[in-house]
N, C-alpha and C positions, 0 to 999 in steps of 0.2 A: 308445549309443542304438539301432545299427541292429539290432544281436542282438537285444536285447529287443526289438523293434517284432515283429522275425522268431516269436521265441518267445509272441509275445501274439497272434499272430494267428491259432493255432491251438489257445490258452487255454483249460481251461474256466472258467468263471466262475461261481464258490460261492455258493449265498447259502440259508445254514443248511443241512437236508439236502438238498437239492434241486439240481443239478448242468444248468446250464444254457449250450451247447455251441457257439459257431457257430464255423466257420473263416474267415470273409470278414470280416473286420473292417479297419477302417484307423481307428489309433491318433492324437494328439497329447499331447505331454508338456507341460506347466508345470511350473516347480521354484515353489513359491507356500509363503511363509515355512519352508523348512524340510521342507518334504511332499508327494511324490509327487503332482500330482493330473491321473488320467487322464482324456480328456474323447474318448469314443467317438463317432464319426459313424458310423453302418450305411449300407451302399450299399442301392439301389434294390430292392426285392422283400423283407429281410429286418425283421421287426417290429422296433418302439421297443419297450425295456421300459425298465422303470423302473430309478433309480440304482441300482447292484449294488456290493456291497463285494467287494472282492478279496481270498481266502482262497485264495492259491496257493500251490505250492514255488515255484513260478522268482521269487518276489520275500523278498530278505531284511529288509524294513524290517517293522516292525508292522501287523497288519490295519488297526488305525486310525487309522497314518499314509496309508494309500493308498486311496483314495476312485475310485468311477468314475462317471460325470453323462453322462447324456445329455444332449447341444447341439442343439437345432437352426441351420445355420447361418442360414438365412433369419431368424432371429429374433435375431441377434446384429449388431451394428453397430458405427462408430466415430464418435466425433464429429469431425469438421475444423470446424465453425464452432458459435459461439454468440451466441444473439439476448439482448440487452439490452431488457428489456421497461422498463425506464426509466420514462416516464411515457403508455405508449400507451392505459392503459385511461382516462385523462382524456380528457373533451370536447375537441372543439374549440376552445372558444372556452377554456377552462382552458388549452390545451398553445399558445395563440396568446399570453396572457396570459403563463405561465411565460417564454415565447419573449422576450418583449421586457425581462421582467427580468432573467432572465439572462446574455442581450445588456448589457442596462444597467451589470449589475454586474459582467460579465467586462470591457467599456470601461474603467469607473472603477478598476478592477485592474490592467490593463495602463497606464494613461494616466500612475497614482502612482507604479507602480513603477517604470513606465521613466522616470519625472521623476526618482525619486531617485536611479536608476543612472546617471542621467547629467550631474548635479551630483557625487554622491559621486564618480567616477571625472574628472571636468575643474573643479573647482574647486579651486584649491589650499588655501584657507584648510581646506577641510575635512576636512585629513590628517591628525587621530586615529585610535586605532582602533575607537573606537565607530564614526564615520559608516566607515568599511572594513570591517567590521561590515554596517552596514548597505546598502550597496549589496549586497552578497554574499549578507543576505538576502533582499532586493530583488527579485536575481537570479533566488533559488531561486526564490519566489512565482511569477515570471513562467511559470518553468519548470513549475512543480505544478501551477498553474490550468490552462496550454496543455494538459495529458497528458489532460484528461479536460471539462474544459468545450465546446470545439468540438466535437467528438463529440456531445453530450449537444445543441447547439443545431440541427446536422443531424437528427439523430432528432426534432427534437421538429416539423421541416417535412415529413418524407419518413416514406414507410410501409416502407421497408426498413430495419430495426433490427439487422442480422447482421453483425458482423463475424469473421474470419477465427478460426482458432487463432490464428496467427502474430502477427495485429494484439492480439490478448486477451493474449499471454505479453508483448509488447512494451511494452503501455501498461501493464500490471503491474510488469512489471519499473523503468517510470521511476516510476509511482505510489511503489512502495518507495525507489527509490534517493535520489529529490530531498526523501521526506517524511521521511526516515530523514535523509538531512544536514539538513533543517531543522531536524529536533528535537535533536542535534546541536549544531547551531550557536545555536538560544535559548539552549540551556545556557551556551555558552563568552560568549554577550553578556551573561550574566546576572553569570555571572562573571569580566567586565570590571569591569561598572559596581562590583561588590562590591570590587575594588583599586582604581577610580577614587576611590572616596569613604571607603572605611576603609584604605586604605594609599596616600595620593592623594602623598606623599612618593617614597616608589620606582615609583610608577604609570608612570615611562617606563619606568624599565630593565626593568620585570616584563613590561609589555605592550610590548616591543619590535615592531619591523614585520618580524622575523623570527618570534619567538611567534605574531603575528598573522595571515603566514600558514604556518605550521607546523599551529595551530589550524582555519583556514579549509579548508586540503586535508586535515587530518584528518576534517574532516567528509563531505567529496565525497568521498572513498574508500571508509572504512566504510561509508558509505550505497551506494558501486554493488556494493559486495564485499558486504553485507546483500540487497541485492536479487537478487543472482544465488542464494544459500541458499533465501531465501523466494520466488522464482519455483520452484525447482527442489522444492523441496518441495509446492508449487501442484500444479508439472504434471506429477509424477513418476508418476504411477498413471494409469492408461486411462481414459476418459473415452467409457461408454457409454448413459451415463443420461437424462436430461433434457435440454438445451442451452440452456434459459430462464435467464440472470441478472436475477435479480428486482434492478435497479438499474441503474441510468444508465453507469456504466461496470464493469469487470473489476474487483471488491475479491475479496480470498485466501478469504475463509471459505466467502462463496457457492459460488467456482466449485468448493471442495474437496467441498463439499455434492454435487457433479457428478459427482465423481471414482467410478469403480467397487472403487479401490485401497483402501487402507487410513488414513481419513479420521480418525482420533482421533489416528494418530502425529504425522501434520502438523498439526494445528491444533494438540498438544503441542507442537510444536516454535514454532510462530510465538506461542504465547503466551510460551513461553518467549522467547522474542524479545523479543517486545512488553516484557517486563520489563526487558529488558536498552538497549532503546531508546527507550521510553516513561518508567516508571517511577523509570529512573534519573535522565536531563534533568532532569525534573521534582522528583524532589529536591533537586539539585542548584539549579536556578530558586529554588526554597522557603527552602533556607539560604541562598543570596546575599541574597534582598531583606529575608529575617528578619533579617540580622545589618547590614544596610545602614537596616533601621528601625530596628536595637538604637541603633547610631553615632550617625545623625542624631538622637535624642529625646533623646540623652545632653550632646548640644552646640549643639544648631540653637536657634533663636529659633520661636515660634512660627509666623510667618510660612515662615518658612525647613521646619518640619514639614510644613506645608499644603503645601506645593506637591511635597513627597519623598513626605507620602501618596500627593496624586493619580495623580504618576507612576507609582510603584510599583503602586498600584493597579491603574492602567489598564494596565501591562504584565503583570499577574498574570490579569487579564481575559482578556487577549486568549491570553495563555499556556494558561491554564485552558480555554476552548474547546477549542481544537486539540489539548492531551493529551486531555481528559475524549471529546471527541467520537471519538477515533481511538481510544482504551483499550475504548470501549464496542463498534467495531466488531471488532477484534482478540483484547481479551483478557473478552470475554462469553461466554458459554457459548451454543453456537446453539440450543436453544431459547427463548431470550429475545429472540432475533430474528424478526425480519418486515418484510417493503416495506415497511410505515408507520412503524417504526422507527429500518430502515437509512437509510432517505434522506436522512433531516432530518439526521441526524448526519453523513451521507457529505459533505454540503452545507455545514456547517458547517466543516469541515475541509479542501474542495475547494475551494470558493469565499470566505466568509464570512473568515474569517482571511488567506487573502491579500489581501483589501480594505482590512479592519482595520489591518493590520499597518504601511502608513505614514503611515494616521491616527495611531496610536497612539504609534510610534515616532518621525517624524518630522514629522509639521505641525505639531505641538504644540511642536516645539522652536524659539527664536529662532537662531538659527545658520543652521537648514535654512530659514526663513523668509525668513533673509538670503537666501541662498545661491538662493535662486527667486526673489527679486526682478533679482535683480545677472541670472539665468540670461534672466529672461525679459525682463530690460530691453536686453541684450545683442542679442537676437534681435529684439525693436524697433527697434533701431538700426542692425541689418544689415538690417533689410527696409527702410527708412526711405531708407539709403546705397544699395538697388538699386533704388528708384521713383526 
């Protein structure tokens, strides 16, 4: 590199007939996919001219791989932080309103989920491995909501919206990891319940409490080992551009929208993702409770249908949300997107389903019913023994 710097700094510089000459130059090199690209600063006194191609001997690569651009540096920048414009263009009395709902409904998410993690983890009766299962997704929920709701409930009282690089790659990276083992782990419960009831004979030995949690850290892993890919993909190109995330927290597509690097390879790639961690769950969801409807209509009593629709139903429900809302942010094509768009779906998937999910899965069941009766009758009885 130092030769050449030496041998360019007294260059001439071609451009058609025309031979245009200085000796004061000072050079920077990028290697930028494959091609030369020189990017000239002139010191004090000597004029800007316009990009010049480089038609020299002392360079063997093709005229048209090697390009030369004036920079001004005063006009070039980096980002270290990005502002979250979330919900600041709303009124007052709107972002006061939002405030106490989504207060309300982060409450009601943490309040169920840590009810059921903490029945499914201390109650003995309830060691299947549906409810082991469920506390684990329980778990993740608590996890997924914390990464991005408190954040979203600061912003919406305080005028400073900015958070850091470091805070954006970090809450990204748990965004991915904990939604990525969620989706995951719906799959492997979907395909419990599907040995539960069509092979409900070998259902212990198949769903052993080794499978169960071989299953369960399969899921935590590929999801932090996915998120370290799709962060790295996120934040692998410079980031000179705008610093606005049109949304409440850090999602992949926006901030690549940001990037100065090369924005179609990574969004390739995290769709290609999206297919591999979306798509597929979800099929898999699809043939467990199709062949779990096929079983039961084949031998159930009427009564006995009704209540394996409902269920099935209402977990195909809540399933549906959370793929459809996350597929739309992920694997869309970003002109289909917009703040009015991203949101409601971000929402649905960030907050919405984690609420959902021990409605759906767990109040509704007699076992777990029990099992908060015994929990909170327990808790009466020791506050009762300390008056």
């Amino acid at each position: 590199m130092v030769p050449l710097l030496q041998t360019l700094k007294n260059a001439a510089f071609c451009t058609g007939d025309t031979v245009i000459s200085y000796s004061l130059m000072e050079f920077s090199f990028t290697v930028f996919y494959g091609h030369l690209d020189v990017s000239c600063f002139y010191r004090s006194g000597l004029p800007k001219v316009a990009p010049l191609y480089l038609n020299c001997l002392c360079f063997s690569c093709p005229p048209s791989w090697i390009r030369a651009k004036t920079v001004d540096s005063r006009n070039s920048s980096t980002v270290t932080e990005f502002i979250l414009v979330g919900f600041e263009q709303s009124s007052p009395s709107t972002q006061a309103l939002l405030f106490t709902l989504f207060l309300v409904l982060y409450s009601l998410a943490m309040a169920m989920n840590g009810l059921i993690i903490f029945i499914t983890w201390t109650d003995p009766r309830l060691n299947s491995p549906m409810y082991f299962f469920l506390g684990h997704l329980s778990f993740l929920d608590v996890c997924f909501i914390t990464t991005t709701i408190p954040q979203m409930l600061v912003h919406l009282v305080v005028r400073s919206h900015t958070v850091s690089f470091t805070s954006c790659l970090t809450q990204m990276y748990l965004v991915f990891g904990v939604g990525v083992a969620e989706c995951i782990l719906l799959a492997f419960m979907a395909y419990d319940r599907y040995v539960a009831i069509c092979h409900s004979l070998n259902y212990a030995q198949i769903m052993s409490r080794q499978v169960c949690v071989s299953l369960v850290g399969t899921s935590w892993i590929f999801g932090m080992v996915n998120g370290i890919l799709l962060d790295y993909m996120t934040f692998r190109g410079p980031f000179c551009k705008d610093n606005h995330i049109e949304n409440f927290f850090c999602e992949a597509p926006i901030v690549i929208s940001l990037s100065c690097g090369d924005q179609q390879f990574s969004l390739l790639v995290i769709f290609a993702d999206a297919i591999v961690v979306l798509l597929s769950p979800m099929v898999l969801i699809v043939t467990s409770y199709a062949r779990i409807l096929a079983s039961i209509l084949s031998r159930a009593s009427s009564s006995g249908r009704g209540k394996t629709f409902s269920t099935c139903a209402s977990h195909l429900t809540v399933v549906t949300f959370f793929y459809i809302s996350a597929m739309f942010s992920y694997m869309n094509p970003r002109s289909t997107h917009g703040p009015d768009k991203d949101k409601p779906f971000s929402l649905l998937y960030t907050i919405i389903t984690p609420m959902c999910n021990p409605i759906i899965y767990s109040f509704r069941n007699k076992e777990m019913k029990g099992a908060m009766r015994r929990a909170l009758g327990r808790t009466s009885l020791a506050q009762a023994e300390s008056v």
